[in-house]
Biotite code that builds the C-alpha atoms (Angstrom):
import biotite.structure as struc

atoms = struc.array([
    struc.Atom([8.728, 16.581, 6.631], chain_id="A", res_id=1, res_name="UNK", atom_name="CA", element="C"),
    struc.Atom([9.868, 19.812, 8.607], chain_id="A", res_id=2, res_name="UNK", atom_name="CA", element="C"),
    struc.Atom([12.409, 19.585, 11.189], chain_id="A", res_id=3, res_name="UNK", atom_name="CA", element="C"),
    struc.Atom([13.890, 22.269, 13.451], chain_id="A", res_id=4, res_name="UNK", atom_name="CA", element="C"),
    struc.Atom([17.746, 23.390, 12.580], chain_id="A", res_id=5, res_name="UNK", atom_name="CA", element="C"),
    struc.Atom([20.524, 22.945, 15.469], chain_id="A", res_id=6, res_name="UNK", atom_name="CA", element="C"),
    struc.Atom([20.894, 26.637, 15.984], chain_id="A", res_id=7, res_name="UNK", atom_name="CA", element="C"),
    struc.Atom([24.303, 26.974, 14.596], chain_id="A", res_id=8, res_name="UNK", atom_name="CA", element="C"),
    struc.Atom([22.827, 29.099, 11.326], chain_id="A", res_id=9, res_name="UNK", atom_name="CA", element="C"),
    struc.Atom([24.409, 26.883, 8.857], chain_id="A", res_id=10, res_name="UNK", atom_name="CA", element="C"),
    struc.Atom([21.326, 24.119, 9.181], chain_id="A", res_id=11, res_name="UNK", atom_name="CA", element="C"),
    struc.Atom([18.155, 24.082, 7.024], chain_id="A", res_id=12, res_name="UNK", atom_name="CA", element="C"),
    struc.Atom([16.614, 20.834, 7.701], chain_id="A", res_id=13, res_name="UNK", atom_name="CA", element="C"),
    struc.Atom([13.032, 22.178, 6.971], chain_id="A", res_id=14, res_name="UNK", atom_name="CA", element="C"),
    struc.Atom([14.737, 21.899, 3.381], chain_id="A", res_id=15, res_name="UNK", atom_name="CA", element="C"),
    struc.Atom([16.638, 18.623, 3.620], chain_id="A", res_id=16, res_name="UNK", atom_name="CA", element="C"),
    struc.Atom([19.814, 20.984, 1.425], chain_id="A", res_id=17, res_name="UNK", atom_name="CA", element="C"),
    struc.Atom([22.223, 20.992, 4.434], chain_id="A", res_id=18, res_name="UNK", atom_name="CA", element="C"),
    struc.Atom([23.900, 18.770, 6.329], chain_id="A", res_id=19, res_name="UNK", atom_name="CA", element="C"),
    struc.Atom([22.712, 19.131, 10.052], chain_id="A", res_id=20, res_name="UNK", atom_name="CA", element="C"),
    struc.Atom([24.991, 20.042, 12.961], chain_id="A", res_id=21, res_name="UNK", atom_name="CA", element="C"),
    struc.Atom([24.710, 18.061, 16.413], chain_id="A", res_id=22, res_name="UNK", atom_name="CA", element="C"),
    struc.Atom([23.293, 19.535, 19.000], chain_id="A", res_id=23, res_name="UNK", atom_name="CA", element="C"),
    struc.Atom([26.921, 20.894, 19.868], chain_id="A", res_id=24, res_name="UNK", atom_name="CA", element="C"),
    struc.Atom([27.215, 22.594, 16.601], chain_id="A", res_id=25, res_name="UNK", atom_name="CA", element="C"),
    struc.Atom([29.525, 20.256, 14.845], chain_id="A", res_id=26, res_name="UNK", atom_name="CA", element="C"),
    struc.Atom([28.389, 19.030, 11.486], chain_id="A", res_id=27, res_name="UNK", atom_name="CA", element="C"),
    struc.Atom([26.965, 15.620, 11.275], chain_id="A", res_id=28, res_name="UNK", atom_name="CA", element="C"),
    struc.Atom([29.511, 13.409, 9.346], chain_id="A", res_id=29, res_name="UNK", atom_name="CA", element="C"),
    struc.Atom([28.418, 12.772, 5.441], chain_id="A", res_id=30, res_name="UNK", atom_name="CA", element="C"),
    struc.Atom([27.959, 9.183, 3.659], chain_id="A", res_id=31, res_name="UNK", atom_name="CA", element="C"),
    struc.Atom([30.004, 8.466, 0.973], chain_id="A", res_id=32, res_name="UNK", atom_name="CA", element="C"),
    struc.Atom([28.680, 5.869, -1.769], chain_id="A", res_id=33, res_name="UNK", atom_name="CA", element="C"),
    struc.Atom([30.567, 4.140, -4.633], chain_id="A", res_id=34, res_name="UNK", atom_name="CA", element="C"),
    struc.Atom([28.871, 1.760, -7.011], chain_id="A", res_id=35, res_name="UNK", atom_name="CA", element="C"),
    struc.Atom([31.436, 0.021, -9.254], chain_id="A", res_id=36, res_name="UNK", atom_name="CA", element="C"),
    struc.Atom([30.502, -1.860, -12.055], chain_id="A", res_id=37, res_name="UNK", atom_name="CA", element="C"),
    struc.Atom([32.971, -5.194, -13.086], chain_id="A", res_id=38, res_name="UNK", atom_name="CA", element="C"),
    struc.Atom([34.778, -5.488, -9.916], chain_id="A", res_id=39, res_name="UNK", atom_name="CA", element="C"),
    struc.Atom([34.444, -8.527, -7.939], chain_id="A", res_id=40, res_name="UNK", atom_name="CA", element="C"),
    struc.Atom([35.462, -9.396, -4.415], chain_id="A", res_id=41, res_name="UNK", atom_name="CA", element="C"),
    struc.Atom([39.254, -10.062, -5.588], chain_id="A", res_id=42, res_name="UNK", atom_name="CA", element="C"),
    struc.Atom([39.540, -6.893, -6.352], chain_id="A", res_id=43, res_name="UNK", atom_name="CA", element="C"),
    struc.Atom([38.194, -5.615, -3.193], chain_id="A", res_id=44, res_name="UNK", atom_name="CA", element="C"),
    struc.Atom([40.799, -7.710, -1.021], chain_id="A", res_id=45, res_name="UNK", atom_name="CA", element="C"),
    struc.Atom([43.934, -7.181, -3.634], chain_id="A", res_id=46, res_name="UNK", atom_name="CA", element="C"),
    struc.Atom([43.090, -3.342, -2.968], chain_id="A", res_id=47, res_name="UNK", atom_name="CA", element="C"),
    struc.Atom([42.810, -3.466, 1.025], chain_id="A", res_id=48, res_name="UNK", atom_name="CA", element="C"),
    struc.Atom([45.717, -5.324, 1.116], chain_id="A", res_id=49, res_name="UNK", atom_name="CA", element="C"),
    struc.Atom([47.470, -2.739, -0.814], chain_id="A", res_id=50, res_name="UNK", atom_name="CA", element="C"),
    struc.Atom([45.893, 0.237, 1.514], chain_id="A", res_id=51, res_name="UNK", atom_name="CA", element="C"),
    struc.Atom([47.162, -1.922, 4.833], chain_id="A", res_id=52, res_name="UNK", atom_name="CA", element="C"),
    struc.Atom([43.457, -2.628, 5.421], chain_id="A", res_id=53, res_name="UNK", atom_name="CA", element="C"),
    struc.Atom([41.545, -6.356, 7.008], chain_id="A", res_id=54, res_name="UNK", atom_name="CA", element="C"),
    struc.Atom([38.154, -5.761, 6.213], chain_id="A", res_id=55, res_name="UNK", atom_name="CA", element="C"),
    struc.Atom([37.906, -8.931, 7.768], chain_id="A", res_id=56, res_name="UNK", atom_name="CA", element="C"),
    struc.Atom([39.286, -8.259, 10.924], chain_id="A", res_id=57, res_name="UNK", atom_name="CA", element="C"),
    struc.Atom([39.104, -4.502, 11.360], chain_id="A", res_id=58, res_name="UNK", atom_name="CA", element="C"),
    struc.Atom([42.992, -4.421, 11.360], chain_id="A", res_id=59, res_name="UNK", atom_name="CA", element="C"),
    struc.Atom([45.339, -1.972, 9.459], chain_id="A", res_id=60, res_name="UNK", atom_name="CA", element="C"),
    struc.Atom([45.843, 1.522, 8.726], chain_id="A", res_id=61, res_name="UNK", atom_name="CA", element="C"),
    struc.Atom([41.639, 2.359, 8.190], chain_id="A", res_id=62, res_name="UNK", atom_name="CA", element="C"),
    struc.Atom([42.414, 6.413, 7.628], chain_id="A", res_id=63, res_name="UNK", atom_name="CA", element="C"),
    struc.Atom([41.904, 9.168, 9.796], chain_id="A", res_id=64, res_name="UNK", atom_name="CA", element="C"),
    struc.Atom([38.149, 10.445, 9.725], chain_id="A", res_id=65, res_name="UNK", atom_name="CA", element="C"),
    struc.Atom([36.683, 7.291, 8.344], chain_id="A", res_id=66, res_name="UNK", atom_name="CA", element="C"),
    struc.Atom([33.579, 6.451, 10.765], chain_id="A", res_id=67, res_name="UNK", atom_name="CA", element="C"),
    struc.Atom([32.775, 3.563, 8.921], chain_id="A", res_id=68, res_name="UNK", atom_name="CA", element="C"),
    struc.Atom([32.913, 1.635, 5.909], chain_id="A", res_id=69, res_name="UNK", atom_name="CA", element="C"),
    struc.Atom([30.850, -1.418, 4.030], chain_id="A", res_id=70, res_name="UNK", atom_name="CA", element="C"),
    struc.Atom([31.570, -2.966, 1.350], chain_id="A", res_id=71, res_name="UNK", atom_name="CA", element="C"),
    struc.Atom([29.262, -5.948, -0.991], chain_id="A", res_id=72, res_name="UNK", atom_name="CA", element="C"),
    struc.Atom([27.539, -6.984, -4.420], chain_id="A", res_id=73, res_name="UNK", atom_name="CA", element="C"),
    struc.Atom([23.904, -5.427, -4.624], chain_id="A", res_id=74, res_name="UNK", atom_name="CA", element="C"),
    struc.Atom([21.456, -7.991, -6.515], chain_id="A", res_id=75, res_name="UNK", atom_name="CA", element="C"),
    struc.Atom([22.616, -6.571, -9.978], chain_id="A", res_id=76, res_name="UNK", atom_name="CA", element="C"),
    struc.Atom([25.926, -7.351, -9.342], chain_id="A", res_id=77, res_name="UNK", atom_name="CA", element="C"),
    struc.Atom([26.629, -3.596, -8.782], chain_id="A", res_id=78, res_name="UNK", atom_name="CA", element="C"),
    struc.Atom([30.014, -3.665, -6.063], chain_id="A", res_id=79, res_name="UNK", atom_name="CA", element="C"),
    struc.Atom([29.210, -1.310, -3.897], chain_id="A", res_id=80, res_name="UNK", atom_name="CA", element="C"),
    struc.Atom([31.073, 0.996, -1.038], chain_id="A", res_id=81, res_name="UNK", atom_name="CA", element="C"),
    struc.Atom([29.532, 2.868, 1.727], chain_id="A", res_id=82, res_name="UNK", atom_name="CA", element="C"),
    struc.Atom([30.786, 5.073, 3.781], chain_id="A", res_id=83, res_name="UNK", atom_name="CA", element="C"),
    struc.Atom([30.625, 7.576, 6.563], chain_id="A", res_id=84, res_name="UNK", atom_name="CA", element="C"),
    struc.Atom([33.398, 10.122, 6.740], chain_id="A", res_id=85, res_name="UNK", atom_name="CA", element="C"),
    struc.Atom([33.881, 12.856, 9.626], chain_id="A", res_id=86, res_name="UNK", atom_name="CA", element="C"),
    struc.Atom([34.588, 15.846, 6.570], chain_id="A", res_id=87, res_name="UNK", atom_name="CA", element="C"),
    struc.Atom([34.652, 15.434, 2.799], chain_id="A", res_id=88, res_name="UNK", atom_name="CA", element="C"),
    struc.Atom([38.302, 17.014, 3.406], chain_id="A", res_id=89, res_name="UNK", atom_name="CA", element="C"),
    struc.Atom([39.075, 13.703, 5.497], chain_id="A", res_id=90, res_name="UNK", atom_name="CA", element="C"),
    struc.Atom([37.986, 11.350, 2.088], chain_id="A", res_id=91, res_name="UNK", atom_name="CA", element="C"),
    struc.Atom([39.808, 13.460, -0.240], chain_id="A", res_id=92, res_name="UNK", atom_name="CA", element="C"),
    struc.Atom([43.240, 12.763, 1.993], chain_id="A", res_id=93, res_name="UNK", atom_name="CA", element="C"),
    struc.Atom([42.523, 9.538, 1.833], chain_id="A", res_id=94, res_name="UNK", atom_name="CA", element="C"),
    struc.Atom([41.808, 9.402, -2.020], chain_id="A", res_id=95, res_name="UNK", atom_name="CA", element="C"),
    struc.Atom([45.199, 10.202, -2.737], chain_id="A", res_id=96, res_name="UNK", atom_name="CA", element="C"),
    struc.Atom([46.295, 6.381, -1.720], chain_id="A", res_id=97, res_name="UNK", atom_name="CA", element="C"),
    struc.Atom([43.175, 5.209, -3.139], chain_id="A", res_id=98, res_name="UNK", atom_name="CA", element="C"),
    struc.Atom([44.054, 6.346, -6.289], chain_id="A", res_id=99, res_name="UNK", atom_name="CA", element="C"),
    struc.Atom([46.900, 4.473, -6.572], chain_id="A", res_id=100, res_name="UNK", atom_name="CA", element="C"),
    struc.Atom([45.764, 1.848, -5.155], chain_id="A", res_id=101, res_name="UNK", atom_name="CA", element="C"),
    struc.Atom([43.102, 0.746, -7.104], chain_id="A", res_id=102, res_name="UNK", atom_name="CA", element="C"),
    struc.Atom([45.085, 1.417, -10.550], chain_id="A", res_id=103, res_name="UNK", atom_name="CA", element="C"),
    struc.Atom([47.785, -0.911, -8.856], chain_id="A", res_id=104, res_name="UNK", atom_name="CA", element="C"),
    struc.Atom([45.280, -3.858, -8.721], chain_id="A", res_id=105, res_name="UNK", atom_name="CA", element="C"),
    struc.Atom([43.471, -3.520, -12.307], chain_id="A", res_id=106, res_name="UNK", atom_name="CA", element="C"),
    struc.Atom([40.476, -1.291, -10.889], chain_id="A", res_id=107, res_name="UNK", atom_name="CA", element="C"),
    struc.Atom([40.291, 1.049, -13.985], chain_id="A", res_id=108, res_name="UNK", atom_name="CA", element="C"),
    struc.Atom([36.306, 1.368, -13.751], chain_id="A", res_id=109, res_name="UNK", atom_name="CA", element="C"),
    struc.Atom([35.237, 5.175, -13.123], chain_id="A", res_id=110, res_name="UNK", atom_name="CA", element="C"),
    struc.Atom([32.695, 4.368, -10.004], chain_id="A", res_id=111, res_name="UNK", atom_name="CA", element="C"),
    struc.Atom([29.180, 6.461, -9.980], chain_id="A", res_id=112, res_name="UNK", atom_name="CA", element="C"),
    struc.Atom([30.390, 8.472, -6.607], chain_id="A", res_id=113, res_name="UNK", atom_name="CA", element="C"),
    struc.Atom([27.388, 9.678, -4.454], chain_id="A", res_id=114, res_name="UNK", atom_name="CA", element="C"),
    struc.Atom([28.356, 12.244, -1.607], chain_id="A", res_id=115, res_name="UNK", atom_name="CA", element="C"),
    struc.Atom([24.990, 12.199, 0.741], chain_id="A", res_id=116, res_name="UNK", atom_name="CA", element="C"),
    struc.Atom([24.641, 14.721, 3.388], chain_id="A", res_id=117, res_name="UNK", atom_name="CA", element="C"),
    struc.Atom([23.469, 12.851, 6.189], chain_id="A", res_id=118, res_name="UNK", atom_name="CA", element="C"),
    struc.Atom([20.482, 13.709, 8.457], chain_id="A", res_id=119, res_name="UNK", atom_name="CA", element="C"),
    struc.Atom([21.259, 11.435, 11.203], chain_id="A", res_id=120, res_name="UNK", atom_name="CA", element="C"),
    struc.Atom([24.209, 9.013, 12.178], chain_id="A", res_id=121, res_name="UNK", atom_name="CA", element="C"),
    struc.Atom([24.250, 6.397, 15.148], chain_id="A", res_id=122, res_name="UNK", atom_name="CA", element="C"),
    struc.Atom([26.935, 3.846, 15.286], chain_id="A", res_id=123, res_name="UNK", atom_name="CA", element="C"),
    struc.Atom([26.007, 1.141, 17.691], chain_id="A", res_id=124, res_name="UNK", atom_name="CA", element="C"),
])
């Protein structure tokens, strides 16, 4: 599949091995994807309570660049985390409470971590 790049000169989407830039230049946010094996739905809410964060209700502290987030069990029983992040710079601000956070409520599971340079975003 061949696509044309944005123009800015950082794009090379006839190679899929950037991330694109909008059409004014500013790079299209990345997903972020964590697959944790052993942790259950408990652990899930124990650690957004911790963070300030209602999944539930959208309420809290949700941290500065995060464009959105979802969060279930995959058939396998995998627990998996999605999300979309304005700059990998954003996340890593953020990990420093996650850290803590999820050693706080018995999360000690290293999580397969999947950065994925996104080729499109819409949020409806």
């Amino acid at each position: 599949m061949q696509a044309s790049g944005c123009g800015c000169g950082s794009c090379d989407l006839g190679q899929w091995k950037a991330a694109p830039c909008s059409a004014k230049g500013a790079p299209i946010p990345e997903a972020l994807v964590y697959e944790f094996e052993g942790i259950t739905g408990a652990h899930y809410a124990a650690v957004s309570k911790h963070l300030g964060i209602d999944p539930e209700t959208g309420a809290g502290a949700w941290p500065s660049g995060l464009l959105s987030h979802a969060a279930g069990v995959a058939d396998d029983g995998t627990f998996i985390v999605s999300e979309v992040w304005s700059s990998r710079e954003d996340q890593a601000a953020f990990g420093q409470k996650l850290a803590p956070a999820l050693a706080s409520n018995g999360v000690t599971v290293v999580p397969r971590v999947r950065w994925v340079p996104l080729i499109a975003h819409h949020q409806a």
